[in-house]
N, C-alpha and C positions, 0 to 999 in steps of 0.2 A: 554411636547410638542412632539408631533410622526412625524420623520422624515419620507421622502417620499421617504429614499436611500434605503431599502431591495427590493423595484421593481424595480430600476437601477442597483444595487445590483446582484440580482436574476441571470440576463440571462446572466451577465460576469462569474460569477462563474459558471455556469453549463457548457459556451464553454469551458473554463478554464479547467474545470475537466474532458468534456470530451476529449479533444487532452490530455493531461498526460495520463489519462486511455488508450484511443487510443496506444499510441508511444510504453509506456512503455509497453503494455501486444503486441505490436512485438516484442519491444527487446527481451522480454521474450520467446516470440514464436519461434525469427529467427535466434538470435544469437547463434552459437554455442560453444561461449567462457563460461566456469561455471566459471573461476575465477573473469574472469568481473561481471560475474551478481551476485556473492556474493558481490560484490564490490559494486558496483550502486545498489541493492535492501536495502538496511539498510537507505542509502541516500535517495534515492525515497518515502522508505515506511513515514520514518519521515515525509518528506517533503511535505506528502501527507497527514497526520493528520495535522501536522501546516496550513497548506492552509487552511483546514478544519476548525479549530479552528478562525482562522486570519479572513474567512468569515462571519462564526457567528459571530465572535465581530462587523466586520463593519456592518454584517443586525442590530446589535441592540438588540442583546440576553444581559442578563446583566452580571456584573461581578459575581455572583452568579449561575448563568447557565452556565459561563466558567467553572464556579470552580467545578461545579459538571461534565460536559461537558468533560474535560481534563484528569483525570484518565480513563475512558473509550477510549476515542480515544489513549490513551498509551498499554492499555490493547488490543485493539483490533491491535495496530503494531506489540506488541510483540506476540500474537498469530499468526500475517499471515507470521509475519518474523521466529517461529518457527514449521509451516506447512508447507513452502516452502526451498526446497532443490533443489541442482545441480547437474548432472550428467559428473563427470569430463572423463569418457570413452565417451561420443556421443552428451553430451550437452543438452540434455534434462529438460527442467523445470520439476519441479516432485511436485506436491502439493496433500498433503494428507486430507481428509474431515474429518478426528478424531484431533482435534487439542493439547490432549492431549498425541499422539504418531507419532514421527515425523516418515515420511517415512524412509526406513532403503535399499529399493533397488529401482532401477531406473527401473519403469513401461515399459520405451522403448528395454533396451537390457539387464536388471535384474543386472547390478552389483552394486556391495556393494556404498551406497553413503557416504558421508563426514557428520562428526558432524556440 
């Protein structure tokens, strides 16, 4: 029997993601504390695959497309958690598009960033 909750579904999740999308790429943008935003980015990024995850089960994907579903959305945290860096001199977010080589200086006033 096909429930009729993935189009009820559908338009909470997309405002949903987009305000977190929204908020969190200011905090990103405006805040210029890096020890915060290493602090809240590990938290967020999780938070932001589960949500993902938590969606797809209520539209109705099955326990079989989780299971394949869930190593991906882990592998795609821990790639954006290790292409994004903080600039503890200016505060700058620093994200690198090689997700195999973390940024090593800060784009805005060039010093050395943190592991």
């Amino acid at each position: 029997m096909q429930s009729h909750l993935p189009s009820a579904v559908s338009p909470v999740f997309f405002v949903i993601w987009a305000i977190l999308a929204i908020s969190f790429g200011a905090f990103l943008h405006l805040s210029p504390n890096a020890a915060l935003k290493r602090k809240v980015l590990p938290l967020a990024s999780v938070a932001a695959g589960l949500l993902f995850v938590g969606f797809a089960w209520k539209m109705g994907i099955p326990g079989s497309g989780l299971l394949f579903m869930i190593p991906f959305v882990g592998l795609i945290t821990l790639v954006n958690l290790r292409a994004i860096k903080f600039c503890d001199a200016c505060g700058k977010t620093v994200r690198t598009q090689n997700p195999f080589s973390p940024p090593k200086f800060c784009s805005k006033c060039g010093a050395p960033l943190i592991k």
